[in-house]
N, CA, C and O atoms as a GROMACS GRO file, in nm:
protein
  268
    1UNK      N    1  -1.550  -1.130   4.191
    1UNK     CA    2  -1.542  -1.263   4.137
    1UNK      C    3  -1.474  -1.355   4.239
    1UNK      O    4  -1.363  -1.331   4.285
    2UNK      N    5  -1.553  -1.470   4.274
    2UNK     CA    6  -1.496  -1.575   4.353
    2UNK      C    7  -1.345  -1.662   4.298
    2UNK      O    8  -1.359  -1.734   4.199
    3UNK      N    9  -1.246  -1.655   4.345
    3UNK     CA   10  -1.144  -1.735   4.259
    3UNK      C   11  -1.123  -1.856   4.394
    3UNK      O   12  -1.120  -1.825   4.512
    4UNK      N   13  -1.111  -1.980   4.347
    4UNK     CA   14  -1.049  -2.047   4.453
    4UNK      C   15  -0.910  -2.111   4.443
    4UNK      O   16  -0.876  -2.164   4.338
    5UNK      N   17  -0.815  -2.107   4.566
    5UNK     CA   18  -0.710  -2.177   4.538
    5UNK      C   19  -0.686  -2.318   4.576
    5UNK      O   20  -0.760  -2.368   4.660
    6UNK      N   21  -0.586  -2.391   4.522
    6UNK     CA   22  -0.567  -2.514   4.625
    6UNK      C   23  -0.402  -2.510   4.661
    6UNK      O   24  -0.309  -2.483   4.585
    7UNK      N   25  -0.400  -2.539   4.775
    7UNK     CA   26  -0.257  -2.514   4.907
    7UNK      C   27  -0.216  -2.661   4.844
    7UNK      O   28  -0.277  -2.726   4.760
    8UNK      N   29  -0.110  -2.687   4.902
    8UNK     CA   30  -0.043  -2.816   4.934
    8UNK      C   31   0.022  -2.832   5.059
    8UNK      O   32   0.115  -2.753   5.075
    9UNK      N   33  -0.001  -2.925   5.167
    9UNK     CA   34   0.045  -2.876   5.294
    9UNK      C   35   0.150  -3.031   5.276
    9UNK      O   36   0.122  -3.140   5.225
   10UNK      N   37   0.306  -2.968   5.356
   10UNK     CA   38   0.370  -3.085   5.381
   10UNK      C   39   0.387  -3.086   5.542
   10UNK      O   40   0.438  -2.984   5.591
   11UNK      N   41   0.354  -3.177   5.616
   11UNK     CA   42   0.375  -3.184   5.749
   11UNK      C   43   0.351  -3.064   5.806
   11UNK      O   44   0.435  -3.008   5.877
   12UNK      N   45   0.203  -3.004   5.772
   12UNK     CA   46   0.148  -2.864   5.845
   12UNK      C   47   0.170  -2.746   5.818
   12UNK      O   48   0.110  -2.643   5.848
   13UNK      N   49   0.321  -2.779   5.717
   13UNK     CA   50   0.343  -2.670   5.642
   13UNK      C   51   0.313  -2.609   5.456
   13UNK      O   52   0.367  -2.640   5.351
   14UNK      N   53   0.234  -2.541   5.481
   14UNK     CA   54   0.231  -2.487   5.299
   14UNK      C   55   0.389  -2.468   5.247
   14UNK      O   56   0.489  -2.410   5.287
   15UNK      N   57   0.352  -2.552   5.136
   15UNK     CA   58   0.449  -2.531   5.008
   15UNK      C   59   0.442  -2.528   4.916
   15UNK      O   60   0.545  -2.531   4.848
   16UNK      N   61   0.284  -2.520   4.845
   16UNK     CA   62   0.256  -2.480   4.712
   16UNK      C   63   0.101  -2.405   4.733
   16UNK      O   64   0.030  -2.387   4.832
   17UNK      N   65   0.088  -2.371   4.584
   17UNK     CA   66  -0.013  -2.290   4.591
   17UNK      C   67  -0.055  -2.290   4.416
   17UNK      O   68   0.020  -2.257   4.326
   18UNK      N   69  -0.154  -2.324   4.407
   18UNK     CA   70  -0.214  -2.320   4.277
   18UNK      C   71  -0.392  -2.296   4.222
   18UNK      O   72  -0.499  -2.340   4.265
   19UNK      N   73  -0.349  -2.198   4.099
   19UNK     CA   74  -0.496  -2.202   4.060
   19UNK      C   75  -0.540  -2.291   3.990
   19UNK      O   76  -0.630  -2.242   3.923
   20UNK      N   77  -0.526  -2.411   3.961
   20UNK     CA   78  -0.589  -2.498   3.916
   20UNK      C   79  -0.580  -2.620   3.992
   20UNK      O   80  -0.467  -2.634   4.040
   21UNK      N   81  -0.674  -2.728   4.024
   21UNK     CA   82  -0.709  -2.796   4.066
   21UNK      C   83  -0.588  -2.981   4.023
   21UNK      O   84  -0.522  -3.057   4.093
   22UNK      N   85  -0.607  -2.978   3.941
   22UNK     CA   86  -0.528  -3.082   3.865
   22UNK      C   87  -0.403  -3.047   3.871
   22UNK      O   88  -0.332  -3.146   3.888
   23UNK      N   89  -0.332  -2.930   3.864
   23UNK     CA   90  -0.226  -2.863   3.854
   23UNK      C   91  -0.152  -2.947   3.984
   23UNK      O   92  -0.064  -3.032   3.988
   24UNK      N   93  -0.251  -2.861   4.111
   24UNK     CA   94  -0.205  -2.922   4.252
   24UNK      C   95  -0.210  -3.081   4.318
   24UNK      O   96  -0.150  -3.127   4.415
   25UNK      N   97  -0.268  -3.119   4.260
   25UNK     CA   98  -0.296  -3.292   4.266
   25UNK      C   99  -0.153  -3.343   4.194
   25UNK      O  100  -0.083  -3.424   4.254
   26UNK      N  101  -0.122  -3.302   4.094
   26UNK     CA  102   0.015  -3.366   4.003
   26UNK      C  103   0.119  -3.330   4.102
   26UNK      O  104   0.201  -3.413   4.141
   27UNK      N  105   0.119  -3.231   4.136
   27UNK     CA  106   0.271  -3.165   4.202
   27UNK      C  107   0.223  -3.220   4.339
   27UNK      O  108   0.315  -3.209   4.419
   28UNK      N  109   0.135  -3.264   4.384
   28UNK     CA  110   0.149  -3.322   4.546
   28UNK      C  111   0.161  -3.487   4.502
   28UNK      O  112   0.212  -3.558   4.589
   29UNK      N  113   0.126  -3.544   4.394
   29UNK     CA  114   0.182  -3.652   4.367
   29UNK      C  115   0.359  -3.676   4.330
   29UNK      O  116   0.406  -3.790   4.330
   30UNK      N  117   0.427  -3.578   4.306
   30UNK     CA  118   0.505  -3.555   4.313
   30UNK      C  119   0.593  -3.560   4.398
   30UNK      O  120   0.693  -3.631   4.392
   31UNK      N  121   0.553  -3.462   4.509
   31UNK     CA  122   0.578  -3.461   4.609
   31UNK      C  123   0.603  -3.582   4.722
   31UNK      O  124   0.700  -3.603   4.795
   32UNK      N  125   0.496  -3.642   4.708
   32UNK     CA  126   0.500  -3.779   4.834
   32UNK      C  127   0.564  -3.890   4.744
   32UNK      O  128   0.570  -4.004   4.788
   33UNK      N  129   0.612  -3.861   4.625
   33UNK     CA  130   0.690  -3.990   4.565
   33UNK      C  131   0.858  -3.949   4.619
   33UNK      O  132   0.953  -4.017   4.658
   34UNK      N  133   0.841  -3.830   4.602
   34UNK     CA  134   0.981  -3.765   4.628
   34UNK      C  135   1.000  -3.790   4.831
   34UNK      O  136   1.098  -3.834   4.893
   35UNK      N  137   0.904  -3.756   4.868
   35UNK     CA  138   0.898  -3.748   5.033
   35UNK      C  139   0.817  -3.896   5.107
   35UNK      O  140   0.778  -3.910   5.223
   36UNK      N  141   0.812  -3.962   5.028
   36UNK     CA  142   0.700  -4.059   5.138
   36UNK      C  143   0.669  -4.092   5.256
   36UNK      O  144   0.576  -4.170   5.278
   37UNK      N  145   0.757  -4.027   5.371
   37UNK     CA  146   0.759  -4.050   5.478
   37UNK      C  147   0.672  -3.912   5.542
   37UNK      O  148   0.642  -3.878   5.657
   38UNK      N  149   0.657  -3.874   5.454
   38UNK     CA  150   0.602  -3.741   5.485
   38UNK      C  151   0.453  -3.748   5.478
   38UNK      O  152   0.399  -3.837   5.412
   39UNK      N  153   0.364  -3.634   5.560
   39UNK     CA  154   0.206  -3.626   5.561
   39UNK      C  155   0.188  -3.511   5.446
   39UNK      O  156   0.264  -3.415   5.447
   40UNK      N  157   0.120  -3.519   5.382
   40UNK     CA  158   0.072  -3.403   5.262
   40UNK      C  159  -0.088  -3.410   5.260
   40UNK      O  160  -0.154  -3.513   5.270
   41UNK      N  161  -0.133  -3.290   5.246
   41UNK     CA  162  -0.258  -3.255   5.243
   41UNK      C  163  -0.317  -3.146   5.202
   41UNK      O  164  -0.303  -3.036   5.256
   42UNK      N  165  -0.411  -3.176   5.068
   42UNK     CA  166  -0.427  -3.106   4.967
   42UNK      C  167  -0.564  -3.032   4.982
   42UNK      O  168  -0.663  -3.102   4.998
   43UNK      N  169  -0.578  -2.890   4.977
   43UNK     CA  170  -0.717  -2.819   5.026
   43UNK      C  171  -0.735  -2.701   4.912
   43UNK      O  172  -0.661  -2.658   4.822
   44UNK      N  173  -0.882  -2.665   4.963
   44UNK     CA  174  -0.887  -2.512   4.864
   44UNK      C  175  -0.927  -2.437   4.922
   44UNK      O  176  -0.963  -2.470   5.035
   45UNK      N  177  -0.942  -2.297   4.882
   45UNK     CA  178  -0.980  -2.236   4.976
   45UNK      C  179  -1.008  -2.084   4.878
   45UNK      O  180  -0.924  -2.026   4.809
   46UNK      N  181  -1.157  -2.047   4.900
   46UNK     CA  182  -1.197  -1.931   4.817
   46UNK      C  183  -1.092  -1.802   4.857
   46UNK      O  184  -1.026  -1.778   4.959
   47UNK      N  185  -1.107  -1.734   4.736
   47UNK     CA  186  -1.065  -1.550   4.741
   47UNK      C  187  -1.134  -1.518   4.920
   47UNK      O  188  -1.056  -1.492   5.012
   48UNK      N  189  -1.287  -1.526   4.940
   48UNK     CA  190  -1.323  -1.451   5.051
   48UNK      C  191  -1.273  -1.541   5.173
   48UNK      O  192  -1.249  -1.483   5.278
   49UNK      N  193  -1.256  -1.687   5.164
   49UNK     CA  194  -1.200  -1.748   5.306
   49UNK      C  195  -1.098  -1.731   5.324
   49UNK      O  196  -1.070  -1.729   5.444
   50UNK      N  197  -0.961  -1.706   5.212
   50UNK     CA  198  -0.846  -1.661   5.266
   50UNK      C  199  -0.825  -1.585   5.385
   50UNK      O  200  -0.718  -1.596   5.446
   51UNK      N  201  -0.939  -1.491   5.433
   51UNK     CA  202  -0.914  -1.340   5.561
   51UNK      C  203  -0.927  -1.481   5.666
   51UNK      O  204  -0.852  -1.463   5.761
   52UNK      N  205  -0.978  -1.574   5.672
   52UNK     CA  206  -0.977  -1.675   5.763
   52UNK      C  207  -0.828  -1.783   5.831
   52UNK      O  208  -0.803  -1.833   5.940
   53UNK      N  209  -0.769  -1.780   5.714
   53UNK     CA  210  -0.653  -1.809   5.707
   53UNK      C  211  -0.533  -1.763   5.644
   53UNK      O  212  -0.495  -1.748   5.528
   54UNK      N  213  -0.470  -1.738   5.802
   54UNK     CA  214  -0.339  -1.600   5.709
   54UNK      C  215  -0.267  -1.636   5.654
   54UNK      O  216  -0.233  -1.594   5.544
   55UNK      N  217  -0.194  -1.775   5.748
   55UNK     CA  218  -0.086  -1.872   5.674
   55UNK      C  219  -0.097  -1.871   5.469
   55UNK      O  220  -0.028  -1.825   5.378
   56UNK      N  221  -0.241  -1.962   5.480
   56UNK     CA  222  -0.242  -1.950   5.309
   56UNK      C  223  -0.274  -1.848   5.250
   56UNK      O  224  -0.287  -1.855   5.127
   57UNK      N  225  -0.302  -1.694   5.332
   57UNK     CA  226  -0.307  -1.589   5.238
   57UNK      C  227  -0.176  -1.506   5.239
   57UNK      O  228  -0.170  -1.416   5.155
   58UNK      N  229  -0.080  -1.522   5.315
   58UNK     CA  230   0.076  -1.516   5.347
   58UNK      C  231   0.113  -1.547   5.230
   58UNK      O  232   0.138  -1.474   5.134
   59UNK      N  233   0.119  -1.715   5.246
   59UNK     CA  234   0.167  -1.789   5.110
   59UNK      C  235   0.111  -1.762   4.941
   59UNK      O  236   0.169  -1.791   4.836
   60UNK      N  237  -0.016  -1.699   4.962
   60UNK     CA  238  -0.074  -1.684   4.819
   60UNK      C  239  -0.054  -1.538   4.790
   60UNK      O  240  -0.076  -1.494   4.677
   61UNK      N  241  -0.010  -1.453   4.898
   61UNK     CA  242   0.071  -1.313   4.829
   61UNK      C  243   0.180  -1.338   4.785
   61UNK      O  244   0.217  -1.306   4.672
   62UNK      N  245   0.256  -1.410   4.882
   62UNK     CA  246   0.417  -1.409   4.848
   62UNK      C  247   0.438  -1.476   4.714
   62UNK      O  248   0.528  -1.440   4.640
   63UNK      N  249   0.335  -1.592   4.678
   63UNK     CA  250   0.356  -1.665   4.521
   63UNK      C  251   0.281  -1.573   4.417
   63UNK      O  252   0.285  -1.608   4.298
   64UNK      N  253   0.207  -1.450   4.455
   64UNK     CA  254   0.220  -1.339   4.308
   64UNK      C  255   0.125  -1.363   4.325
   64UNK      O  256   0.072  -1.256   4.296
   65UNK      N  257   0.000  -1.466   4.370
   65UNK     CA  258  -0.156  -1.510   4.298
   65UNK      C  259  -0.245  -1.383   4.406
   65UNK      O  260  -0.367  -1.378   4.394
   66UNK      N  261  -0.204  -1.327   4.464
   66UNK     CA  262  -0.326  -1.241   4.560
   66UNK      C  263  -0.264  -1.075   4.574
   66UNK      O  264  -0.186  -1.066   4.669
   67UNK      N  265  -0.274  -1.008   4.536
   67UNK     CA  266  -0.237  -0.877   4.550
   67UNK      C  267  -0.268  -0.789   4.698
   67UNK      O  268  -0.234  -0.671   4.708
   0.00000   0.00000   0.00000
C-alpha cells in the first residue's frame, strides 16, 4: 500500500512530519507566524520515494510513522 507523507522543512531543515495533508499545512502556518523570518517549505513524499531521501526517511522513523 502506497502511504504518502508531508515533511515541513524550516530553513532546509525537517521538523515535522505528518500523515495528513491539512494536518501539515496548519502546523506550518503555525510555524511561520511563530518564525517569520524564517523559509518553510511544505512537501510529500510517497512510502516508495522515501529510499530517495534519507533525511525524511531518518525523520519519519524517528517520529514512529515508518518502521
Amino acid at each position: 500500500m502506497v502511504q504518502k507523507f508531508y515533511f515541513i522543512e524550516e530553513n532546509e531543515e525537517i521538523v515535522g512530519v505528518y500523515e495528513d495533508h491539512d494536518d501539515a499545512r496548519e502546523e506550518a502556518v503555525y510555524l511561520k507566524e511563530d518564525h517569520p523570518l524564517d523559509h518553510f517549505r511544505l512537501f510529500s513524499l510517497t512510502t516508495y520515494e522515501l529510499d530517495n531521501y534519507p533525511d525524511a526517511y531518518d525523520y519519519a522513523c524517528d517520529s514512529g510513522l515508518v518502521n
